[in-house]
Backbone and ligand atoms as CSV (ligand in chain L), in Angstrom:
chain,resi,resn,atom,element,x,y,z
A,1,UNK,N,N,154.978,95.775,95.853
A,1,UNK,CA,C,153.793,96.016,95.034
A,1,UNK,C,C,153.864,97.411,94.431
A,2,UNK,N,N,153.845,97.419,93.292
A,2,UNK,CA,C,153.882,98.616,92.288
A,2,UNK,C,C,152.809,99.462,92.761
A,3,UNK,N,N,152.790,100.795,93.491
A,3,UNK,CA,C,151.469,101.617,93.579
A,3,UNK,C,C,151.549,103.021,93.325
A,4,UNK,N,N,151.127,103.268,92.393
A,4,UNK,CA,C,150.615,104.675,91.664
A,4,UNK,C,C,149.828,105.768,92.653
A,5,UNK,N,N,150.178,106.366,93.991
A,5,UNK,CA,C,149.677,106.743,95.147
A,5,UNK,C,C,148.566,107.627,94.801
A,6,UNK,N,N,148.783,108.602,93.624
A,6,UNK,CA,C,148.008,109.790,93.484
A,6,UNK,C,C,148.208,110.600,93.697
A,7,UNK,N,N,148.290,110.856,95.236
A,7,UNK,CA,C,147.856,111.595,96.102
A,7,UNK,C,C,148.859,112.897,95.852
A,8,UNK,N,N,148.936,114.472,96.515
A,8,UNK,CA,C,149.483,115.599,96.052
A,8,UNK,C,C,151.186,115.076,96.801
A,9,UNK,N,N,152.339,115.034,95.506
A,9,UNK,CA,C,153.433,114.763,95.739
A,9,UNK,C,C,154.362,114.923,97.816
A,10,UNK,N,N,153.321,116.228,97.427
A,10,UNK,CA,C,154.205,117.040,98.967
A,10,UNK,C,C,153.704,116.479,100.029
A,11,UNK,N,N,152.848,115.512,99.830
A,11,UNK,CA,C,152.356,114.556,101.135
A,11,UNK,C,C,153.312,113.541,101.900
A,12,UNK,N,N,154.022,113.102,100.639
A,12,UNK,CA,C,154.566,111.761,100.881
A,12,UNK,C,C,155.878,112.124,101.613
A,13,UNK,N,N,156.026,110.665,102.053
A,13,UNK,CA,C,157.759,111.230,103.205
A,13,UNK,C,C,158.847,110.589,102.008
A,14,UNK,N,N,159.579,110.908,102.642
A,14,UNK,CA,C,160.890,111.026,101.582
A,14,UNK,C,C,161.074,109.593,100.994
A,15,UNK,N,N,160.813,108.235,101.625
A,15,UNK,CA,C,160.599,106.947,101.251
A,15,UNK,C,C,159.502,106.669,100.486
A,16,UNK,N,N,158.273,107.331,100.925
A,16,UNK,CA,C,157.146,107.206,99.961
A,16,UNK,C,C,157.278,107.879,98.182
A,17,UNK,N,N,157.656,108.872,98.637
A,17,UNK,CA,C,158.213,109.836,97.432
A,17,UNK,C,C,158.821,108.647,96.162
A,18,UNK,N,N,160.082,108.387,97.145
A,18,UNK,CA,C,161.300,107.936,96.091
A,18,UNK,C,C,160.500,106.229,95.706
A,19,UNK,N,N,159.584,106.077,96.425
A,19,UNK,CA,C,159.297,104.199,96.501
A,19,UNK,C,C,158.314,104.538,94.823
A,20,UNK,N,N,157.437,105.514,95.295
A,20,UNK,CA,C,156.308,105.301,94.507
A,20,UNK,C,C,157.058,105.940,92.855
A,21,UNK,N,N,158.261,106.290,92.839
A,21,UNK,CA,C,159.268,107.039,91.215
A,21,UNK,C,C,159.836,105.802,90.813
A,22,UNK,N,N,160.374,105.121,91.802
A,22,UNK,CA,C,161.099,103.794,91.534
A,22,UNK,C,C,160.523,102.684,90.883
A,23,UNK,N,N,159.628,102.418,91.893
A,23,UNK,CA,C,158.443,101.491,91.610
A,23,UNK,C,C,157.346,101.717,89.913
A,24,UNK,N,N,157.096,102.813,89.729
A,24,UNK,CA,C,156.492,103.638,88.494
A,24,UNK,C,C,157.985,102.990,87.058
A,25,UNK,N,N,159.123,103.401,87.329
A,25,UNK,CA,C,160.811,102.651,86.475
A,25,UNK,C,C,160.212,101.406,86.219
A,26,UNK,N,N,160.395,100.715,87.479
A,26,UNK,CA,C,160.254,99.542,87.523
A,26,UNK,C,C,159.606,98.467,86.672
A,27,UNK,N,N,158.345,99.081,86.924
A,27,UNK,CA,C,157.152,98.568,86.382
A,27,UNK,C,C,156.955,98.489,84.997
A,28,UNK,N,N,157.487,99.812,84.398
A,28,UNK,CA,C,157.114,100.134,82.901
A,28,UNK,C,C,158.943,99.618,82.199
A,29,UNK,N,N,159.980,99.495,83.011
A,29,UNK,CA,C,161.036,98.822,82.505
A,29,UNK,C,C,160.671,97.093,82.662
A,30,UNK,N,N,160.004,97.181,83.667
A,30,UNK,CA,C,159.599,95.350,83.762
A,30,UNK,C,C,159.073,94.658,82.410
A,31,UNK,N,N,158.043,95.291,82.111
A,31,UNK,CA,C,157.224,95.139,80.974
A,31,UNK,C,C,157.599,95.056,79.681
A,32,UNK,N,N,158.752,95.482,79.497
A,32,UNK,CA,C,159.926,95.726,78.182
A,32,UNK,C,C,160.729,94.516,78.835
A,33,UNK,N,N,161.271,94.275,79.846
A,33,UNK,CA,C,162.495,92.859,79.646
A,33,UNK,C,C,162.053,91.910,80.573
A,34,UNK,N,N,160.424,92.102,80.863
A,34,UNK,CA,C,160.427,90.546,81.461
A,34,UNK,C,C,159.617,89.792,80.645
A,35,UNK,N,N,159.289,88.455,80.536
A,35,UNK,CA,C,158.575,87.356,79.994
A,35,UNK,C,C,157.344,87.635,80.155
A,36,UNK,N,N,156.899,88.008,81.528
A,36,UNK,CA,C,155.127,88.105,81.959
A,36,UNK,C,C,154.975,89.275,82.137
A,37,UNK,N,N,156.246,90.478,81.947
A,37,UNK,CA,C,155.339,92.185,81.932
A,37,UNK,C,C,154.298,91.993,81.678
A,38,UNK,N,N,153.846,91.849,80.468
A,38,UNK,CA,C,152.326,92.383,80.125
A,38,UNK,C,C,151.878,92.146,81.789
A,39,UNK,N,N,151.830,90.738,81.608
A,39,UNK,CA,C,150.657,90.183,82.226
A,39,UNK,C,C,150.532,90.792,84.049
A,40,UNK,N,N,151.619,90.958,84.234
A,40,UNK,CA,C,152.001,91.982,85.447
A,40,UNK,C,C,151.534,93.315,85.462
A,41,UNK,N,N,152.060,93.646,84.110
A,41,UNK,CA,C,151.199,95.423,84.093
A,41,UNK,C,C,149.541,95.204,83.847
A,42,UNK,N,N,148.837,94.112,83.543
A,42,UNK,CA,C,147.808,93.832,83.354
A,42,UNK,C,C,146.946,93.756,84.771
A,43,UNK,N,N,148.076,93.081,85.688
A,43,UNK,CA,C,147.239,92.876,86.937
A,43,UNK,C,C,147.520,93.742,88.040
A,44,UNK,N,N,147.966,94.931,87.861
A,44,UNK,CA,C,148.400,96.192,88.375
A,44,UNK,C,C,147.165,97.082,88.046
A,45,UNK,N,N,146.949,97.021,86.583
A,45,UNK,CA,C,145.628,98.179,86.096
A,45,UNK,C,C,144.397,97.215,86.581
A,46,UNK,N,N,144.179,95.809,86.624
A,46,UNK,CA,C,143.002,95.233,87.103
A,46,UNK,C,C,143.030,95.540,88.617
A,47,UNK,N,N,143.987,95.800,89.754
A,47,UNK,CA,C,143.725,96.476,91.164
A,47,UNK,C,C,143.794,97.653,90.815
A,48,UNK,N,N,143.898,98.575,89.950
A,48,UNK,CA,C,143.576,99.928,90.029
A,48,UNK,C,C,145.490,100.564,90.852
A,49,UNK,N,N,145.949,100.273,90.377
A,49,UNK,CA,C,147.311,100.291,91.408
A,49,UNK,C,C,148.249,101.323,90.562
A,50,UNK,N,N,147.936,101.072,89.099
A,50,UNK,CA,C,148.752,101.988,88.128
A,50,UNK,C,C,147.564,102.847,87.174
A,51,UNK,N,N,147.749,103.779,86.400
A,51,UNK,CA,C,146.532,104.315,85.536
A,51,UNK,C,C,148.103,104.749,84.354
A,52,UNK,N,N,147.947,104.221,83.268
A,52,UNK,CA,C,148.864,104.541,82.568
A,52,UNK,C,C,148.685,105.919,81.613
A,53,UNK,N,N,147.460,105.922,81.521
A,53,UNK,CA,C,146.616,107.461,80.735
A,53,UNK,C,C,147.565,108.770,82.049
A,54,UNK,N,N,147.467,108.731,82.829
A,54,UNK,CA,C,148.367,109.615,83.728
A,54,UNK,C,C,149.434,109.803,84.082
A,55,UNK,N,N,149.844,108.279,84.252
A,55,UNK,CA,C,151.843,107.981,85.063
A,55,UNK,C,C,152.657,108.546,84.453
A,56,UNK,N,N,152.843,109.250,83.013
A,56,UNK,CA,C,153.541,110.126,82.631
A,56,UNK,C,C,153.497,111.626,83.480
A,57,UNK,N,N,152.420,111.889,83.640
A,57,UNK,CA,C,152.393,113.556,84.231
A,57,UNK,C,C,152.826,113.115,85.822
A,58,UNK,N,N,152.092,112.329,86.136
A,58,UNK,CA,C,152.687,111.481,87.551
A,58,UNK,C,C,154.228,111.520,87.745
A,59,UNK,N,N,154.966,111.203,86.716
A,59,UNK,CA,C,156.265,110.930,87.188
A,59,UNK,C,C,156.630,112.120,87.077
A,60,UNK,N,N,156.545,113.363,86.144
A,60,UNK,CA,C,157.038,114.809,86.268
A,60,UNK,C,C,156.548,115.224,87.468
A,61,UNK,N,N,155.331,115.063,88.365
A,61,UNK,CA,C,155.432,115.817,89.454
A,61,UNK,C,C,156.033,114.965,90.405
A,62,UNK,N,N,156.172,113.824,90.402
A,62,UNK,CA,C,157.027,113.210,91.580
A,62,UNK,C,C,158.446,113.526,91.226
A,63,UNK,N,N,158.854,114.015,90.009
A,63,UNK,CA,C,160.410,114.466,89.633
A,63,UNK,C,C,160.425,115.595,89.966
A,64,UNK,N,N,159.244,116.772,89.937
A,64,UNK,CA,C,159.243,117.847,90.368
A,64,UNK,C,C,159.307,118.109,92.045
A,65,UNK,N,N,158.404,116.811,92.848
A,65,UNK,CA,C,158.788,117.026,94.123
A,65,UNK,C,C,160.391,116.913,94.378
A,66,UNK,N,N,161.146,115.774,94.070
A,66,UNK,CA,C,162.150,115.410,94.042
A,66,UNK,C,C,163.363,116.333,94.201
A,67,UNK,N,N,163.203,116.975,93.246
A,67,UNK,CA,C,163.951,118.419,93.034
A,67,UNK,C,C,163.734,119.016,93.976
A,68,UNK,N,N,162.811,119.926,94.281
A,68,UNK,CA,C,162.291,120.021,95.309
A,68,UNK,C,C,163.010,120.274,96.564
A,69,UNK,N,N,163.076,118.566,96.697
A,69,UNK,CA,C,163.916,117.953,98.189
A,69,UNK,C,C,165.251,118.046,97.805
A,70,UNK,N,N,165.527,118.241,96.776
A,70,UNK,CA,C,166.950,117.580,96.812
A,70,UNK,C,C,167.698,116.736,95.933
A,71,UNK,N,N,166.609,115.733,95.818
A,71,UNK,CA,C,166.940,114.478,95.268
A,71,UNK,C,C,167.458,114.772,93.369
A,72,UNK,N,N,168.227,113.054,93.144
A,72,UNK,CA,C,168.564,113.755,91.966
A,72,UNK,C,C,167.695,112.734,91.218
A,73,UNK,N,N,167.285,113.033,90.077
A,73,UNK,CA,C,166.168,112.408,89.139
A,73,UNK,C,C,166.875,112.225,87.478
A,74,UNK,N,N,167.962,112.126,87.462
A,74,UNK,CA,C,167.830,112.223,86.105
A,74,UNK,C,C,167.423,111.073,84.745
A,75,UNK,N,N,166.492,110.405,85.495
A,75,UNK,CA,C,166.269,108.983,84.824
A,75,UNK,C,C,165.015,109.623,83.732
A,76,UNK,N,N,164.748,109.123,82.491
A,76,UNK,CA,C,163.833,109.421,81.702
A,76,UNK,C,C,162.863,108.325,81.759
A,77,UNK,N,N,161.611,108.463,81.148
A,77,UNK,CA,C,160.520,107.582,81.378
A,77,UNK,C,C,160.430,107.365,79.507
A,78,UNK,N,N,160.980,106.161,79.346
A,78,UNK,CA,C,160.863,105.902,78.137
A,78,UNK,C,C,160.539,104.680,77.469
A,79,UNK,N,N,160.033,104.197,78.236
A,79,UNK,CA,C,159.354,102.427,78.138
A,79,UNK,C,C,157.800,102.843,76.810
A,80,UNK,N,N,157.980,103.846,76.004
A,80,UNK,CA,C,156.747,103.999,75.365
A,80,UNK,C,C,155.827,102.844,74.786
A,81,UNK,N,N,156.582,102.106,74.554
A,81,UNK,CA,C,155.291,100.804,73.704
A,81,UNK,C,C,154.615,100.431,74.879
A,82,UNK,N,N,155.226,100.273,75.731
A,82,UNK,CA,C,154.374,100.033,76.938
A,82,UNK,C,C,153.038,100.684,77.344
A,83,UNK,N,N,152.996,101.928,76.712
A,83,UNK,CA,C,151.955,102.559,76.396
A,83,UNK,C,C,150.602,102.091,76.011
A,84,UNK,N,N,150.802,101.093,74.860
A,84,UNK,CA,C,149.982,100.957,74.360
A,84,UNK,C,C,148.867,99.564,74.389
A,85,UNK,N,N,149.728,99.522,76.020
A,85,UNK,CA,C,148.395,98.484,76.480
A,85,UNK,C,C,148.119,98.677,77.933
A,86,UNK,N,N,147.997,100.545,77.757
A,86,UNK,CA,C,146.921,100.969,78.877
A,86,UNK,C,C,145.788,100.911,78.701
A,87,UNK,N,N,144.567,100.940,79.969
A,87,UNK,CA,C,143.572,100.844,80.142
A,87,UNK,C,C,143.254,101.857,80.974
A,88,UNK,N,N,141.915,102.445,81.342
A,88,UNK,CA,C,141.243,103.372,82.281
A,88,UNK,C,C,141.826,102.348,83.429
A,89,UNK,N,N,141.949,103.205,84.163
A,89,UNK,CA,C,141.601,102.233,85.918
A,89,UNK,C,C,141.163,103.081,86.975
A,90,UNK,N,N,141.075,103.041,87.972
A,90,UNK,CA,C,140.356,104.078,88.716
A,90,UNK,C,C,141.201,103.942,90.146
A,91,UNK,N,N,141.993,104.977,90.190
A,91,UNK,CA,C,142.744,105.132,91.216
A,91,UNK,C,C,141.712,105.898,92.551
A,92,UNK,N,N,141.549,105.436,93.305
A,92,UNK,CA,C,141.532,106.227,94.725
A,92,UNK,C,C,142.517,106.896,95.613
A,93,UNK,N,N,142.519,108.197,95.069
A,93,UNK,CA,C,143.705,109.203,95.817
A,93,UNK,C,C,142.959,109.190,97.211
A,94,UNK,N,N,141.764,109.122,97.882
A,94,UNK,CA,C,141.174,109.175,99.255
A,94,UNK,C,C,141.405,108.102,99.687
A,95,UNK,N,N,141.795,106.848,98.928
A,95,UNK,CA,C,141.669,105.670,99.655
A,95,UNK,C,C,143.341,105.537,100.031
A,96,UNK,N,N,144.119,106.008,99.158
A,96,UNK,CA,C,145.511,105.798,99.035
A,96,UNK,C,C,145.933,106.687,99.970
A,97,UNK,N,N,145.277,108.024,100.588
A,97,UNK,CA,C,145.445,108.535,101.503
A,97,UNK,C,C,145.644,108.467,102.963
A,98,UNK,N,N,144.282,107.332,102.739
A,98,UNK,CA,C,144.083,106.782,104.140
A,98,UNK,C,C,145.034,105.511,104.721
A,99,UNK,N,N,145.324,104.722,103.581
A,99,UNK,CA,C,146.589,103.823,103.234
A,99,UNK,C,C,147.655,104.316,104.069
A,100,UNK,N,N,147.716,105.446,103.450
A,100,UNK,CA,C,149.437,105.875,103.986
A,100,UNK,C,C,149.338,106.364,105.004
A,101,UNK,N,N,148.355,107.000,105.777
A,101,UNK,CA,C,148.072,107.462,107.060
A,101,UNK,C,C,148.371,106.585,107.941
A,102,UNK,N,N,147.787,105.316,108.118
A,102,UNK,CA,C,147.401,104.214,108.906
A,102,UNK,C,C,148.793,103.746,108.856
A,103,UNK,N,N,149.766,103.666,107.521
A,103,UNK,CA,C,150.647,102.670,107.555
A,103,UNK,C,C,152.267,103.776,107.835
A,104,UNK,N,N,152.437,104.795,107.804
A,104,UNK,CA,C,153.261,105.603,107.370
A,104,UNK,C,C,153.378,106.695,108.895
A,105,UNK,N,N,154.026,106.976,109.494
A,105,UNK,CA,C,154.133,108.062,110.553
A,105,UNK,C,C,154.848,109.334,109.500
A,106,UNK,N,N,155.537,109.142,109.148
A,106,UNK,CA,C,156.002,110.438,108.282
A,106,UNK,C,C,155.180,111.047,107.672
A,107,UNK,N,N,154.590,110.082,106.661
A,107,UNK,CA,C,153.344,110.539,105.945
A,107,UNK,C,C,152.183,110.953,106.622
A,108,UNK,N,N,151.835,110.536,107.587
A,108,UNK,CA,C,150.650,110.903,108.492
A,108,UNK,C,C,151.331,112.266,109.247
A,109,UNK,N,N,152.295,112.271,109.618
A,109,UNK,CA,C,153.108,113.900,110.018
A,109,UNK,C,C,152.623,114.668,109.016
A,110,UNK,N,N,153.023,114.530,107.721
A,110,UNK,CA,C,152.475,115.466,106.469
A,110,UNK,C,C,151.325,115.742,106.498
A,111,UNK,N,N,150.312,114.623,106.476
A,111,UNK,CA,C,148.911,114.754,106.257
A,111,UNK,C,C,148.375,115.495,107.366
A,112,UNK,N,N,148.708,115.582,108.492
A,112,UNK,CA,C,148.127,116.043,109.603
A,112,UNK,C,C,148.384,117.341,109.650
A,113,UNK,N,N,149.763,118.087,109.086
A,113,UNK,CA,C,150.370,118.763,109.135
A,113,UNK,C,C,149.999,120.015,107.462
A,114,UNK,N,N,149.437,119.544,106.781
A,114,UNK,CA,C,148.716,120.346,105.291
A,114,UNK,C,C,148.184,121.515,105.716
L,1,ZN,ZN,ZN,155.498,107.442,104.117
């Protein structure tokens, strides 16, 4: 499941990090070569899971954590038409927090650890 976390990059553990950069590719390359993108990126912004008005600055700071760590990033975010069938959605960075707490020991190391 494609999820747009929010939450401040330096939270996430090194799987969360790289899941939620991948997944962000994914999604906006899906939408360009699959049959039902739209309708996929459609039902991503109807759970509130992606906010496309943001996932650009989103992916520079998850490229900026990246670096960061280590990791190498040199993929560009260039699915632009895809752009143009964003919508508002309303992400919960508190709820996505608590998400990863409950489900994540690394991440809950971080969070506990801020
Ligand atoms: Zn995690």
């Amino acid at each position: 499941m494609t999820r747009q976390w929010n939450v401040n990059p330096e939270l996430l553990c090194d799987n969360h990090l790289l899941g939620e950069y991948n997944e962000i590719h994914k999604l906006l390359g899906g939408v360009v070569n699959h049959p039902h993108g739209l309708a996929i990126l459609r039902g991503q912004q109807d759970k509130n899971n992606v906010d496309l008005s943001t996932v650009s600055k989103r992916y520079e700071r998850l490229q900026a954590e990246m670096a960061r760590r280590g990791f190498k990033h040199d993929a560009v975010l260039v699915h632009r038409p895809v752009f143009e069938h964003g919508y508002e959605t309303q992400i919960s960075e508190n709820r996505n927090l608590e998400d990863l707490w409950e489900r994540c020991d690394k991440c809950r190391e971080r969070i506990e650890n801020e």
